[in-house]
C-alpha positions as a LaTeX table, in Angstrom:
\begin{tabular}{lrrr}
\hline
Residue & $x$ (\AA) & $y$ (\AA) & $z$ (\AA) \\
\hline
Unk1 & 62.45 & $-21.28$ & $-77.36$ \\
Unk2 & 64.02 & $-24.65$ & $-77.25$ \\
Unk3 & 61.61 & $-26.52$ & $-79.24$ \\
Unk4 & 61.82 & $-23.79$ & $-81.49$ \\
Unk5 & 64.87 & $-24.26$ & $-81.75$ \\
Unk6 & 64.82 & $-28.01$ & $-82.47$ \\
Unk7 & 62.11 & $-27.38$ & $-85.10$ \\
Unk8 & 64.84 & $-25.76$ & $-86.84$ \\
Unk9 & 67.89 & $-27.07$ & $-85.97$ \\
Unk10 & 68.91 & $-28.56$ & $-89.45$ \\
Unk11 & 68.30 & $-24.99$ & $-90.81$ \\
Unk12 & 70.61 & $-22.99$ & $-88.53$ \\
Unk13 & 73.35 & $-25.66$ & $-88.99$ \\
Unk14 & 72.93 & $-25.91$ & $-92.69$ \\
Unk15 & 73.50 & $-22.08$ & $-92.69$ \\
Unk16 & 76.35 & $-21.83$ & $-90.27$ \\
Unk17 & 78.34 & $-24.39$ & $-92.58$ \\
Unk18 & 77.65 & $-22.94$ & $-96.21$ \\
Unk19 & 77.77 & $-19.18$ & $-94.93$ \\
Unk20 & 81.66 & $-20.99$ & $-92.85$ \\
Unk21 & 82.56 & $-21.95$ & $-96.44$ \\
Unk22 & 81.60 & $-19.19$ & $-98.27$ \\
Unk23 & 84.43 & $-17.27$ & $-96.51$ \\
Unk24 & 86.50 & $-19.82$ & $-96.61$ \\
Unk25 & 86.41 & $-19.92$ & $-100.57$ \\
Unk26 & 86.72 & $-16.16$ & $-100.89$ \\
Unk27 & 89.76 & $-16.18$ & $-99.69$ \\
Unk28 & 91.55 & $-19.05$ & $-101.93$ \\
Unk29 & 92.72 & $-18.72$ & $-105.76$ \\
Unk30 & 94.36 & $-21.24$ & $-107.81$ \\
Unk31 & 97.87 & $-20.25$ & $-107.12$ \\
Unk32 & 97.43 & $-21.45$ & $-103.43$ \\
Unk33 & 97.40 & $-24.82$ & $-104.95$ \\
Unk34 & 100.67 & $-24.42$ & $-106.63$ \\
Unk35 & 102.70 & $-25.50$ & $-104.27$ \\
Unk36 & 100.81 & $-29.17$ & $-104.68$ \\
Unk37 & 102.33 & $-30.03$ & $-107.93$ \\
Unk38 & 106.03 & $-28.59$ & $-106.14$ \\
Unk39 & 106.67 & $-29.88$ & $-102.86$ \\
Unk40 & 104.10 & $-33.24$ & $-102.73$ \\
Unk41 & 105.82 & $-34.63$ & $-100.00$ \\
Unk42 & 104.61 & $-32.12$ & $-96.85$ \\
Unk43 & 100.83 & $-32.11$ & $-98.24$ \\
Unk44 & 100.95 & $-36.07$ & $-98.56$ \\
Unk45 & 102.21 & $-36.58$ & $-95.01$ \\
Unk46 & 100.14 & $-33.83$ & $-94.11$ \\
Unk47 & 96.68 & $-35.76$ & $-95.38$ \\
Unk48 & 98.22 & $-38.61$ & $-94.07$ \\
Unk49 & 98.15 & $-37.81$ & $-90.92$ \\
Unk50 & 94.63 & $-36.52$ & $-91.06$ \\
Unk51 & 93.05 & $-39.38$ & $-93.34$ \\
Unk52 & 94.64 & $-42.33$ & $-91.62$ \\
Unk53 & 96.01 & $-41.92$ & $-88.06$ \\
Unk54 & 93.51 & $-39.70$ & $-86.64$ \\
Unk55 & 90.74 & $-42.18$ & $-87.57$ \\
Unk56 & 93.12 & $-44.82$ & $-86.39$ \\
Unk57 & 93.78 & $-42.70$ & $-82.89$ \\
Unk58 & 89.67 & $-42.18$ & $-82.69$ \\
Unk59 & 89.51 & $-45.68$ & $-82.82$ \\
Unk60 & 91.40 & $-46.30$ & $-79.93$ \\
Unk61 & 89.90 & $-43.97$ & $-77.97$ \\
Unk62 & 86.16 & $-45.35$ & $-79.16$ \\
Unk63 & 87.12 & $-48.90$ & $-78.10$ \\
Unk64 & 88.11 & $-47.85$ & $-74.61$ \\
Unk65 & 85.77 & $-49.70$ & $-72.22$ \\
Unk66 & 82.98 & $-48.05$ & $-71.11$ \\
Unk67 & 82.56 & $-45.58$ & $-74.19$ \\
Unk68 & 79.09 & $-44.95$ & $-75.14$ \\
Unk69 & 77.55 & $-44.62$ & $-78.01$ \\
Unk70 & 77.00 & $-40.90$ & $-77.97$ \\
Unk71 & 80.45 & $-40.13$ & $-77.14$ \\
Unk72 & 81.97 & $-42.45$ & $-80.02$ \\
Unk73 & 79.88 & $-40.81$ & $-82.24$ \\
Unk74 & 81.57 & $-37.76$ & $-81.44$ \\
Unk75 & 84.94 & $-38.79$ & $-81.30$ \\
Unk76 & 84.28 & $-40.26$ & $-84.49$ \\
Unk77 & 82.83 & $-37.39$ & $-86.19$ \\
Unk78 & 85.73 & $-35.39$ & $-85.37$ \\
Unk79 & 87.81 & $-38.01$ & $-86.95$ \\
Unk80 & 85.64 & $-37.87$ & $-89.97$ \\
Unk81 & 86.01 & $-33.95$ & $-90.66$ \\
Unk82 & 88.54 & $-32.38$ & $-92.19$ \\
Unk83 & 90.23 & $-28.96$ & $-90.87$ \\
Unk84 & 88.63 & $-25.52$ & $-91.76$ \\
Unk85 & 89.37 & $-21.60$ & $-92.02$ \\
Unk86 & 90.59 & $-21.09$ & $-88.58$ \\
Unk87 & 92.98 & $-23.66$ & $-88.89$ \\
Unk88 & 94.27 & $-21.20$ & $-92.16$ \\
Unk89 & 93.94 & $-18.32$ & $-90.09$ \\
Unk90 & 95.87 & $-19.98$ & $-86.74$ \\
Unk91 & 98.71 & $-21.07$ & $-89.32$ \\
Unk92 & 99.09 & $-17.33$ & $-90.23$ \\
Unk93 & 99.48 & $-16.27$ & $-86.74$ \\
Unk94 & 101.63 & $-18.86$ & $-86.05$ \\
Unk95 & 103.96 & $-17.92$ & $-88.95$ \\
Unk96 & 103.31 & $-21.09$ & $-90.22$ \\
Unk97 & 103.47 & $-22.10$ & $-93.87$ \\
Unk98 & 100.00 & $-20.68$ & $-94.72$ \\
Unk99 & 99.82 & $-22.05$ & $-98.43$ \\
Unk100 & 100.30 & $-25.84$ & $-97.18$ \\
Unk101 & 97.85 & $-25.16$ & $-94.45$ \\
Unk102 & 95.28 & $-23.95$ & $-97.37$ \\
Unk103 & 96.18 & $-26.80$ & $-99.58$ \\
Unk104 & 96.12 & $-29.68$ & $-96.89$ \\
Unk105 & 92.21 & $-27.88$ & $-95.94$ \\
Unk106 & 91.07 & $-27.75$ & $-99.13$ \\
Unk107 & 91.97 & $-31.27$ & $-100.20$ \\
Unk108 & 90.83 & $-32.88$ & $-97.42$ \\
Unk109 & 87.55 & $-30.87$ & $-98.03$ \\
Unk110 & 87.37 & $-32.48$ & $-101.56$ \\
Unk111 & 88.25 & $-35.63$ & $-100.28$ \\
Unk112 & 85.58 & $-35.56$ & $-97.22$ \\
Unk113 & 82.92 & $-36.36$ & $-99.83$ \\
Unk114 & 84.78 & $-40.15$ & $-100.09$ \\
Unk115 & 85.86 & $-40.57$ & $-96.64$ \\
Unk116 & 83.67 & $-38.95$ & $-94.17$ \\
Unk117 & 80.55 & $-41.59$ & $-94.67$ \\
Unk118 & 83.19 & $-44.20$ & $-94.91$ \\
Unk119 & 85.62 & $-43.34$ & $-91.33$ \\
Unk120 & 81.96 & $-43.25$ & $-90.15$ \\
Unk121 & 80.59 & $-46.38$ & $-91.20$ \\
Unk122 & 84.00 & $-48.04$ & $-90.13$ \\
Unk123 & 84.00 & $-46.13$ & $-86.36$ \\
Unk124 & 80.44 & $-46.14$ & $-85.50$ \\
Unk125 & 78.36 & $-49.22$ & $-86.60$ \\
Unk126 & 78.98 & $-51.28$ & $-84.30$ \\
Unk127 & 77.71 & $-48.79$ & $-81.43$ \\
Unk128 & 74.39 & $-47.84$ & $-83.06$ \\
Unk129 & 70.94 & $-49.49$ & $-83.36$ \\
Unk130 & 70.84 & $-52.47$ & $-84.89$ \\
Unk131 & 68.09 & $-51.52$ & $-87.22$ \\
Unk132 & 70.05 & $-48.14$ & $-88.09$ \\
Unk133 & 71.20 & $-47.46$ & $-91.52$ \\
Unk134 & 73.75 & $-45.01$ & $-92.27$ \\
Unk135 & 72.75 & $-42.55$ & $-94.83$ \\
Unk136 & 75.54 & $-42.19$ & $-96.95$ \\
Unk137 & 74.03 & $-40.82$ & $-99.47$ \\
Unk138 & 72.74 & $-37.92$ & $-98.10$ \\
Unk139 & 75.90 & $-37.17$ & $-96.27$ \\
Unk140 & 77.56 & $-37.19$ & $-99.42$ \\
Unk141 & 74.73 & $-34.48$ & $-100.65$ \\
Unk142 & 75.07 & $-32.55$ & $-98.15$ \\
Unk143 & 78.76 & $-31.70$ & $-97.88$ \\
Unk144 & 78.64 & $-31.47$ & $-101.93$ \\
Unk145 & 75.79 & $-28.52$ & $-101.66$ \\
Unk146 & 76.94 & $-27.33$ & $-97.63$ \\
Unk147 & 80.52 & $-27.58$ & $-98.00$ \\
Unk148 & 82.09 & $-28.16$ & $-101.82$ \\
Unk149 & 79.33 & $-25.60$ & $-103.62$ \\
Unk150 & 80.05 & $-23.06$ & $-101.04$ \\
Unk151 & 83.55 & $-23.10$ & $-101.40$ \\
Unk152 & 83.61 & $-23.06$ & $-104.93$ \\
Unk153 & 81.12 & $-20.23$ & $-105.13$ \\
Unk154 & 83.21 & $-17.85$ & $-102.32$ \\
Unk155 & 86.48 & $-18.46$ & $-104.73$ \\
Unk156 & 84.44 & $-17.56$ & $-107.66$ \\
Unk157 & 83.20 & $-14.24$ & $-105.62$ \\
Unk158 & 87.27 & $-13.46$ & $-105.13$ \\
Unk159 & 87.92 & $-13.84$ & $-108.72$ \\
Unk160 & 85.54 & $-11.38$ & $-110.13$ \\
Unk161 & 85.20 & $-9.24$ & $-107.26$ \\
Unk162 & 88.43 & $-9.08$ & $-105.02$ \\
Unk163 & 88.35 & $-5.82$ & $-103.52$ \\
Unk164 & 85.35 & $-6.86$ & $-101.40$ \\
Unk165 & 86.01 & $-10.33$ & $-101.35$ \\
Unk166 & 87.99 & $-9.50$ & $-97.63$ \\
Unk167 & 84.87 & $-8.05$ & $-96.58$ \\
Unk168 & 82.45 & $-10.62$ & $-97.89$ \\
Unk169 & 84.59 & $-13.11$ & $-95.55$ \\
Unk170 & 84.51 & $-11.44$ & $-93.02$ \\
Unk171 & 80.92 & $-11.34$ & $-92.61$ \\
Unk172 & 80.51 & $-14.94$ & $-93.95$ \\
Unk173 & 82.86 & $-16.24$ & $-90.41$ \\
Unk174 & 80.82 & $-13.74$ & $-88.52$ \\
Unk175 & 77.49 & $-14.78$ & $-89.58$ \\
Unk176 & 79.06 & $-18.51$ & $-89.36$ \\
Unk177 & 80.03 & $-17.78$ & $-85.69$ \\
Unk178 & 76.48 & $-16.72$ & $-84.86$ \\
Unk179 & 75.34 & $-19.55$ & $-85.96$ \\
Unk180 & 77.18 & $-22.17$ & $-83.53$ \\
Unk181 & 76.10 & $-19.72$ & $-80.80$ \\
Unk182 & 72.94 & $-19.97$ & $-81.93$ \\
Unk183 & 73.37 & $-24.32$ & $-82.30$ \\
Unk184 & 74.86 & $-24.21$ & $-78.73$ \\
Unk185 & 72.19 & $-21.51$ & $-76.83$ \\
Unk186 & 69.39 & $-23.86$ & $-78.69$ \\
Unk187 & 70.43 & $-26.88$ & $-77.66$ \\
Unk188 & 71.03 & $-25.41$ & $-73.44$ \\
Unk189 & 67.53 & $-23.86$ & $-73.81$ \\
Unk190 & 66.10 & $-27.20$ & $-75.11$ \\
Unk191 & 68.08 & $-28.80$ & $-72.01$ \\
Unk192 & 70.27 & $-31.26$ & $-74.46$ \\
Unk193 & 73.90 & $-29.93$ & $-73.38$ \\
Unk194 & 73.89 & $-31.62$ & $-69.50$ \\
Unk195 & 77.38 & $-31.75$ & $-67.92$ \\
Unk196 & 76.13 & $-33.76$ & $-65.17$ \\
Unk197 & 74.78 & $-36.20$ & $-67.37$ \\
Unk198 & 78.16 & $-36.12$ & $-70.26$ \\
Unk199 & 80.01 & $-36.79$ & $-67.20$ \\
Unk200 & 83.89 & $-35.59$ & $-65.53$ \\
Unk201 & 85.13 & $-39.10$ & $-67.33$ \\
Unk202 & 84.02 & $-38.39$ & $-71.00$ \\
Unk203 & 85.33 & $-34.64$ & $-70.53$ \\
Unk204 & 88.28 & $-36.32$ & $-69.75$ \\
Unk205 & 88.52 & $-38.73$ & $-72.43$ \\
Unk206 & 88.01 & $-36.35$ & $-75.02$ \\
Unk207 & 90.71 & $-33.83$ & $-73.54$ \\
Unk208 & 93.16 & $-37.35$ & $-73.68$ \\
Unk209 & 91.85 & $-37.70$ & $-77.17$ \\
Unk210 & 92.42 & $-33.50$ & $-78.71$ \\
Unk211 & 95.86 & $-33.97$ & $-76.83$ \\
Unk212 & 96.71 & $-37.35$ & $-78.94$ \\
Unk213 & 95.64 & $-35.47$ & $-82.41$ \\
Unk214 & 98.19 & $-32.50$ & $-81.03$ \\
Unk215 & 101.07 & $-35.01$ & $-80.24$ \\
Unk216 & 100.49 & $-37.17$ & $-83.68$ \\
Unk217 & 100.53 & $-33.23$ & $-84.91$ \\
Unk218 & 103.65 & $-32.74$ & $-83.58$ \\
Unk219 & 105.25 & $-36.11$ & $-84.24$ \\
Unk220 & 104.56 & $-36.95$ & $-87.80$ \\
Unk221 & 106.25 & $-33.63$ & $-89.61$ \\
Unk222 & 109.24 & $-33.60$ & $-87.47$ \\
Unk223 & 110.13 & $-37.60$ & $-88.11$ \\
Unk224 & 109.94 & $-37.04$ & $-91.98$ \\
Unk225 & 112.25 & $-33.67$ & $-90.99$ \\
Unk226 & 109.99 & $-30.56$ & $-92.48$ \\
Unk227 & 111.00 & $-27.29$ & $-91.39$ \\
Unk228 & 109.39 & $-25.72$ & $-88.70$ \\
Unk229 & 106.94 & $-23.65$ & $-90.87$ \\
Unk230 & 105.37 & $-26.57$ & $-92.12$ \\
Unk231 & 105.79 & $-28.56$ & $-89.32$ \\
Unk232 & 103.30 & $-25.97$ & $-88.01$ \\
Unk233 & 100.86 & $-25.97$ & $-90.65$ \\
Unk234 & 100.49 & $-29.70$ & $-90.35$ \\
Unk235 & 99.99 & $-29.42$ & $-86.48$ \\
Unk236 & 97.32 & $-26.74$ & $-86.90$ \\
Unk237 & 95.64 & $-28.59$ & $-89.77$ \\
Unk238 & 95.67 & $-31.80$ & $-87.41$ \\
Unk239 & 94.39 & $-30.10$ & $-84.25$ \\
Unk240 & 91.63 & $-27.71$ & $-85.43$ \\
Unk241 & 88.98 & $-28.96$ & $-87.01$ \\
Unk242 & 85.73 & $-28.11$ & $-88.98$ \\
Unk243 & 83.39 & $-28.23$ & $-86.05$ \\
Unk244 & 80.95 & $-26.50$ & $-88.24$ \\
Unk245 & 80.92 & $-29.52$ & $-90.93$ \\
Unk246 & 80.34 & $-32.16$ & $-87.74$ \\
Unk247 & 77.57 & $-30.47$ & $-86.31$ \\
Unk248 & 75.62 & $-30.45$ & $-89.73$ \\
Unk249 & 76.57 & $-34.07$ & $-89.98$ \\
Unk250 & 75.08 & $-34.22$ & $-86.20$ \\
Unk251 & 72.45 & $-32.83$ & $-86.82$ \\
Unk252 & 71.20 & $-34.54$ & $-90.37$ \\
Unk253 & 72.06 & $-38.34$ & $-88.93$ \\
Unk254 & 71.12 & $-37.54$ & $-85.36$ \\
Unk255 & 67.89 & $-35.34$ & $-85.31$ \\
Unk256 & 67.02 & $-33.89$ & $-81.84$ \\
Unk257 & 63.17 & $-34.70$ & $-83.31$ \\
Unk258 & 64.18 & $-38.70$ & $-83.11$ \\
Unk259 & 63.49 & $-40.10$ & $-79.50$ \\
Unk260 & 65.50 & $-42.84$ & $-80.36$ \\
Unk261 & 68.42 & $-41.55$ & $-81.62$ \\
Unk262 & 68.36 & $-37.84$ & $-80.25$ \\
Unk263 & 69.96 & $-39.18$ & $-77.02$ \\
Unk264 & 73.10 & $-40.04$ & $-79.05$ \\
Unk265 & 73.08 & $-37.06$ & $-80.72$ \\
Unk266 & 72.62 & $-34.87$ & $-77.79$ \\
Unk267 & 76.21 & $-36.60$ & $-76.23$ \\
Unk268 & 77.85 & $-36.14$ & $-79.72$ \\
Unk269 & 76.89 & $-32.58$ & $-79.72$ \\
Unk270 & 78.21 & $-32.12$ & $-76.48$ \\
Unk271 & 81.62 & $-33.76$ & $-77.58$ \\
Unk272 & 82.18 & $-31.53$ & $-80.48$ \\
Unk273 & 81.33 & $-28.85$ & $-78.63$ \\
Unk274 & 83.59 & $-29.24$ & $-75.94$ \\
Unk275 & 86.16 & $-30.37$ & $-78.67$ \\
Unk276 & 85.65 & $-27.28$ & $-80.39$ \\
Unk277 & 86.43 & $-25.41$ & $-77.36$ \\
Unk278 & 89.84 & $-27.40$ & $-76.67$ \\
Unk279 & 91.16 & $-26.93$ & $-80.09$ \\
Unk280 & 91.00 & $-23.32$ & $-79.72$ \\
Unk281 & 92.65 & $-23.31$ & $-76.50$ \\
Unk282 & 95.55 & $-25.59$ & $-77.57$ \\
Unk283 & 95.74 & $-23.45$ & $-81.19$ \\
Unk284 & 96.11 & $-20.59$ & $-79.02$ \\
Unk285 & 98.65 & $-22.36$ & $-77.27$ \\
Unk286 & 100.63 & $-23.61$ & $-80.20$ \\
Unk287 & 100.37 & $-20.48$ & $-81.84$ \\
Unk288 & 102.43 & $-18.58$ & $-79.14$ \\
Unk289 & 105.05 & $-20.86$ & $-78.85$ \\
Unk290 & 105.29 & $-21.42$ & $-82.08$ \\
Unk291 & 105.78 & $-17.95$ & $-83.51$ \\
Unk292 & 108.51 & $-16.82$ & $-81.81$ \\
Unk293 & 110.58 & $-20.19$ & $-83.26$ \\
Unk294 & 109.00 & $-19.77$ & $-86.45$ \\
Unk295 & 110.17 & $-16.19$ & $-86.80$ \\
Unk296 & 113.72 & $-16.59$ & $-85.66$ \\
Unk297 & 115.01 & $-18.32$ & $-88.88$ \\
Unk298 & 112.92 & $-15.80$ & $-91.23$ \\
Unk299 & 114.90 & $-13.04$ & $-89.94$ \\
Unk300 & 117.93 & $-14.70$ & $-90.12$ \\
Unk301 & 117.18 & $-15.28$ & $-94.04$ \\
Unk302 & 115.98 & $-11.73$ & $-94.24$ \\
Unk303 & 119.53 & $-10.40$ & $-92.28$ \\
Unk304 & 122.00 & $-12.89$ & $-94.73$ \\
Unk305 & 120.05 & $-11.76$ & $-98.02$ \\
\hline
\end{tabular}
């Protein structure tokens, strides 16, 4: 089961990501993106924050001594992606301001195609193989046909057919879900996702390192004094990420079928994976203290109007 599993790694994760995007697209129209041209300012300290001082706070955390190269791989490709659906969907809950959360997602998505290779190739180099080239290229193709054509296609399937557009995302996250289950039970069977051998230190490191995205969450909106609504979008967006996106990327520069590199990939997996799992735990977190705050001044605009 595990090798076939690693015979078609690149497959399952392909498919987890476009079938992730597809519902993410069928559920955005042009008017979420009004709000760009309107209020600038909370979207451009909201990509801020996710294009420049999360790479910056990765790097910190990569060039802690003792880091190895798997690990900053990790770290790094978390740094690299940008958020995803359930950061949309743990805005909502959180009463957050849902159509910055969609607009700070979906730019960063466009913009992925320019920075992802190059926080990458600025992060990692220096703790890879000398002889090891990154493919920038192809990571560009693939989040143009994985990622960007998805998208594009889902919003296209909500224009023309958006009474069963809800459905059709549904069962795009569901079948999306499956996949990572799939990535994760693979890669257990094929014995690549050892605690013993990631180590209580690395676990610890990367808890340190989802806890600094959460803080720089917190900080950045309330020092340039947005209201709590989009204070919370901006958190979200900063703290949950699209794990699907860096497990593709994982798995296309990484390949479990490459003795020489699969040993870094195999501790990279392991980081996003346990990543993954923290961001959901502190979303959960941030969604229940943040919705009781975020609803008190709504009804007190609902009660004066």
């Amino acid at each position: 089961m595990g090798e076939l599993y690693i015979a078609h790694e690149y497959s399952i994760a392909a498919l987890q990501l476009i079938l992730a995007m597809l519902g993410m697209g069928a559920t955005l129209t042009g008017r979420d993106f009004q709000d760009i041209a309107r209020a600038p300012r909370p979207i451009t300290a909201g990509m801020g924050v996710q294009l420049l001082m999360v790479p910056l706070l990765a790097l910190l955390f990569i060039s802690w001594p003792g880091v190895t190269a798997g690990i900053a791989v990790g770290i790094a490709l978390i740094a690299a992606i940008p958020g995803g659906t359930v950061s949309n969907i743990f805005t909502y809950l959180a009463r957050g301001d849902i159509a910055l959360s969609i607009s700070i997602t979906t730019l960063t998505t466009l913009a992925c195609l320019v920075t992802t290779p190059l926080i990458l190739d600025l992060l990692i180099g220096q703790h890879l193989p000398a002889d090891f080239v990154m493919p920038r290229l192809n990571i560009v193709m693939e989040i143009g046909l994985t990622l960007l054509l998805p998208l594009l296609i889902g919003m296209l399937f909500l224009r023309y057919y958006p009474r069963q557009a809800p459905a059709f995302s549904l069962w795009c996250i569901r079948g999306s879900l499956l996949g990572v289950l799939l990535i994760v039970v693979g890669s257990l069977l094929a014995g690549r996702l050892d605690l013993a051998a990631f180590g209580a230190g690395n676990v610890l490191l990367v808890v340190l390192f989802s806890v600094a995205l959460a803080v720089a969450g917190w900080l950045v909106p309330r020092l340039t004094g947005m209201n709590r609504s989009k204070a919370t979008a901006i958190e979200l967006e900063v703290v949950v990420r699209n794990i699907n996106l860096g497990v593709l990327l994982k798995v296309s520069i990484f390949p479990a079928s490459d003795p020489v590199l699969a040993p870094i990939g195999d501790l990279a997996l392991f980081t996003l994976l346990l990543y993954g799992g923290l961001q959901l735990l502190i979303g959960a977190a941030l969604i229940r203290l943040r919705r009781k705050a975020n609803a008190a001044p709504a009804a007190h605009a609902n009660s004066a109007g």
